[in-house]
C-alpha positions as CSV (number, residue, x, y, z in Angstrom):
1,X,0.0,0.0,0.0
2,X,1.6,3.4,-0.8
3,X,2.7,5.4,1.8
4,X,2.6,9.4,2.2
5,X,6.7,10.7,2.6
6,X,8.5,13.5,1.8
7,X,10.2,15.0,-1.2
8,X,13.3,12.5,-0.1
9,X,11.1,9.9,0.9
10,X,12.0,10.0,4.1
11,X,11.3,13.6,5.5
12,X,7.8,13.4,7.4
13,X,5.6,16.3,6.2
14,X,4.1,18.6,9.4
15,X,0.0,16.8,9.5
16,X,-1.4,20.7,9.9
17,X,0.2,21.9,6.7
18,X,-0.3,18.9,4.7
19,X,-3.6,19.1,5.9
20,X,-4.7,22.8,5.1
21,X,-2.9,22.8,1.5
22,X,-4.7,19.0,0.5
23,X,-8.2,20.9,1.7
24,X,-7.1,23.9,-0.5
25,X,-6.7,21.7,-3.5
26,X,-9.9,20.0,-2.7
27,X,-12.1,23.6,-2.4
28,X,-10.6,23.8,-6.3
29,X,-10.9,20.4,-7.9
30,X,-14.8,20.2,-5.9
31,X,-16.1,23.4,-6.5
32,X,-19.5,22.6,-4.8
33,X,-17.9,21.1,-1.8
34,X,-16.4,24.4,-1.0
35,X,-18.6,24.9,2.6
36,X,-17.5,21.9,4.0
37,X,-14.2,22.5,3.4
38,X,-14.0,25.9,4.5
39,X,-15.8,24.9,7.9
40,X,-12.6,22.2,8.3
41,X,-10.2,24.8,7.2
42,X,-11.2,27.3,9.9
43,X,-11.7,24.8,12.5
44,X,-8.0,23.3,11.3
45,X,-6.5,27.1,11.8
46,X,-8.2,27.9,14.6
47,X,-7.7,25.1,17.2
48,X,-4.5,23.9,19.1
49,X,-4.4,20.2,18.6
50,X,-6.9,19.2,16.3
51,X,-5.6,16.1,15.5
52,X,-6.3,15.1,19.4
53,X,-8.9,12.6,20.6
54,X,-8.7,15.4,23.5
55,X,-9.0,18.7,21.3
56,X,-12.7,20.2,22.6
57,X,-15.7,19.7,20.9
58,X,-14.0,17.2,17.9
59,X,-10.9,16.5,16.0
60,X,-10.2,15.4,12.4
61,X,-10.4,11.6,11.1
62,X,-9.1,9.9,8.3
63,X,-11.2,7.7,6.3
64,X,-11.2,6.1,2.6
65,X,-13.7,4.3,0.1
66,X,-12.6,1.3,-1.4
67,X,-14.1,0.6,-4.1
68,X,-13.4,-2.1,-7.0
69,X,-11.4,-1.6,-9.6
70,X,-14.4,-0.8,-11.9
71,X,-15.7,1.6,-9.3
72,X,-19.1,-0.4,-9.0
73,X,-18.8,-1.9,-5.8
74,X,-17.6,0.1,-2.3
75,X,-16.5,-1.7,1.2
76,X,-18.2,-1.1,4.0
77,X,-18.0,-2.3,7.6
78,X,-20.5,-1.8,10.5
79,X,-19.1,0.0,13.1
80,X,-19.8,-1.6,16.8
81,X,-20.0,1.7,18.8
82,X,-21.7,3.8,16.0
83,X,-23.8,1.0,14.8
84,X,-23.9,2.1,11.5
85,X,-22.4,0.7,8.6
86,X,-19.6,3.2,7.3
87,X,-16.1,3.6,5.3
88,X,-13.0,2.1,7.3
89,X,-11.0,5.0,9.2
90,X,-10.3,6.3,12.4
91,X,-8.3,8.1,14.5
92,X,-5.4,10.3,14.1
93,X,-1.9,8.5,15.8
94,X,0.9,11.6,16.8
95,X,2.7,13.2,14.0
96,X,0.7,11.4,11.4
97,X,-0.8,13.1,8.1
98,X,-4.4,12.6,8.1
99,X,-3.8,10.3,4.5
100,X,-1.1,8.2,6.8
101,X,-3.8,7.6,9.2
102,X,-6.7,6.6,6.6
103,X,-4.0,3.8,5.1
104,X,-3.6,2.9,8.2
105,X,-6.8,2.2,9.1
106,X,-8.1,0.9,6.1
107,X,-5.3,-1.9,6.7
108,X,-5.9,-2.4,10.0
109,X,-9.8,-2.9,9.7
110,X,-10.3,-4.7,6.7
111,X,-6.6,-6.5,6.2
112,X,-7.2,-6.6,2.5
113,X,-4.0,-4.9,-0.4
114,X,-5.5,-1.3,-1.7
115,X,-4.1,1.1,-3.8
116,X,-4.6,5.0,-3.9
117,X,-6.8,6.0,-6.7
118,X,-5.7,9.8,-6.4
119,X,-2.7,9.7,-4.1
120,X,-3.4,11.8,-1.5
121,X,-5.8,14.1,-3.0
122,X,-8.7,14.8,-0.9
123,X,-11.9,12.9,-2.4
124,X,-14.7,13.5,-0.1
125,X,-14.8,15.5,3.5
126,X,-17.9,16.0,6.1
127,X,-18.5,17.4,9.6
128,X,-20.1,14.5,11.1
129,X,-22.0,14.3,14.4
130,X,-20.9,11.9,16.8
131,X,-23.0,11.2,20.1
132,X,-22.2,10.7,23.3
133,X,-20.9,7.1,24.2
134,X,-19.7,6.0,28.2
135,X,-17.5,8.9,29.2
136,X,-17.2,10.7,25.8
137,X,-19.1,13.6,25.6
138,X,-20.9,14.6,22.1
139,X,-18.3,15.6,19.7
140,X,-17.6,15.9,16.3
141,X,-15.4,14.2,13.7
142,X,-14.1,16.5,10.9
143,X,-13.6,13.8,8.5
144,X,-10.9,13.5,5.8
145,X,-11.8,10.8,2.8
146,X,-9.6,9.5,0.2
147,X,-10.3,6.8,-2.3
148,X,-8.4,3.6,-2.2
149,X,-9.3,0.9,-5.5
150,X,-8.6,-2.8,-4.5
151,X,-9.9,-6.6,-5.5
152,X,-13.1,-7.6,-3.9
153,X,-11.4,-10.1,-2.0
154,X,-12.3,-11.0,1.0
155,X,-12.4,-8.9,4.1
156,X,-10.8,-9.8,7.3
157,X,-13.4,-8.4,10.3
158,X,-11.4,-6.1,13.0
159,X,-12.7,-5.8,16.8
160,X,-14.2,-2.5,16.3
161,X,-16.9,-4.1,13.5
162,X,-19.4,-5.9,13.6
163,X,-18.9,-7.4,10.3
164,X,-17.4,-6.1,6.6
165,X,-19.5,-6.4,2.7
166,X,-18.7,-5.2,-0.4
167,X,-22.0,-3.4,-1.6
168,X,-23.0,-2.0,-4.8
169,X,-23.5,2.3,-4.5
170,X,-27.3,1.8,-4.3
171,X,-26.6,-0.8,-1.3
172,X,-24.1,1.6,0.1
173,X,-26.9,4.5,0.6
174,X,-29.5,2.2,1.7
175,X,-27.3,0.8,4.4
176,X,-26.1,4.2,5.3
177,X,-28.7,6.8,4.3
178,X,-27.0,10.3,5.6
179,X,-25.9,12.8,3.0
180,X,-22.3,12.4,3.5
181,X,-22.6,9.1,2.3
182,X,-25.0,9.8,-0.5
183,X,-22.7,12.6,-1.9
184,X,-19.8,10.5,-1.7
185,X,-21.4,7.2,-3.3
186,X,-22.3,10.2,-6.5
187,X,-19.0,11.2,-6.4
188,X,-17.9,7.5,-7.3
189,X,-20.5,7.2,-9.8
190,X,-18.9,10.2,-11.9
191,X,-15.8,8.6,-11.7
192,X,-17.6,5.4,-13.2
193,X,-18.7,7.8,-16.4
194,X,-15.2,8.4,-16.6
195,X,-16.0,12.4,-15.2
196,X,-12.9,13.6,-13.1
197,X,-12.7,17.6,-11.4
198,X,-10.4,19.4,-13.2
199,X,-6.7,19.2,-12.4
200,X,-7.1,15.8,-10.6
201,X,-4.9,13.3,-12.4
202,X,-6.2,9.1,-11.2
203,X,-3.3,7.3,-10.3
């Protein structure tokens, strides 16, 4: 699975930076995404650790959509504490890019060989509700999406799910029916008619 380094390939890019200039891109190549991402950007400049389980209020998340290869299937795994089925991701680890942390999680919940579809070009992003759960408060999860491409092979099931599908777009927005999943499940079907934003190059 690629990996996100530095102009060497060894120098670590600073997470806050890579972070604000990927949203920048993505505010150009999706035009009509451009609220969502300025809501992250401001919230990005204006806290202290946002990367932090313990920043207040929320931090930022990594997540991808793997689809297959022909972009007509996505994978999908139903998360235990959300209870929702939902796009792998998680948690940011310290001094980790957002895209580091979404290829790592994708591994480490599914266990199945992906490969970046646009490097680590912002696909999709959403502000996303998250309730309260034991002694977390309500918070929420600014949340980064990149889109990975893979076999359908099959899925190995991590503790934090329930269980792991591949499911056609339709299936994807009936098992999930909130708008960030709708808008991203479109977003793969332009990609299926061979439609790409401008100035995004597919790996």
């Amino acid at each position: 699975m690629n990996r996100l380094h530095g102009p060497s390939g060894n120098t670590r890019r600073n997470p806050r930076d890579h972070l604000l200039a990927s949203l920048e891109r993505y505010r150009r190549q999706w035009p009509e995404c451009g609220e969502t991402a300025d809501r992250i950007l401001e919230f990005t400049v204006a806290g202290e650790d946002v990367f932090s389980r313990a920043c207040p209020g929320g931090h930022i998340t990594g997540s991808v959509f793997i689809t297959s290869r022909d972009y007509s299937r996505v994978l999908l795994v139903h998360h235990k504490k959300l209870g929702l089925w939902v796009q792998p991701g998680g948690h940011c680890d310290p001094e980790e890019t957002v895209y580091e942390t979404a290829l790592r999680e994708s591994a480490e919940e599914t266990g199945i060989t992906a490969e970046s579809v646009m490097g680590d070009a912002v696909f999709d992003a959403a502000v996303l509700p998250v309730p309260a759960w034991r002694d977390v408060p309500f918070h929420w999860h600014y949340d980064i999406r990149y889109l990975l491409a893979a076999d359908t092979d099959a899925v190995r099931i991590s503790a934090e799910s329930h269980g792991a599908e591949w499911v056609t777009l339709d299936e994807a927005v009936i098992k999930n029916p909130e708008p960030a999943m709708f808008g991203a499940m479109e977003k793969i079907r332009r990609l299926q008619r061979g439609e790409q934003p401008a100035g995004l190059q597919l790996l």
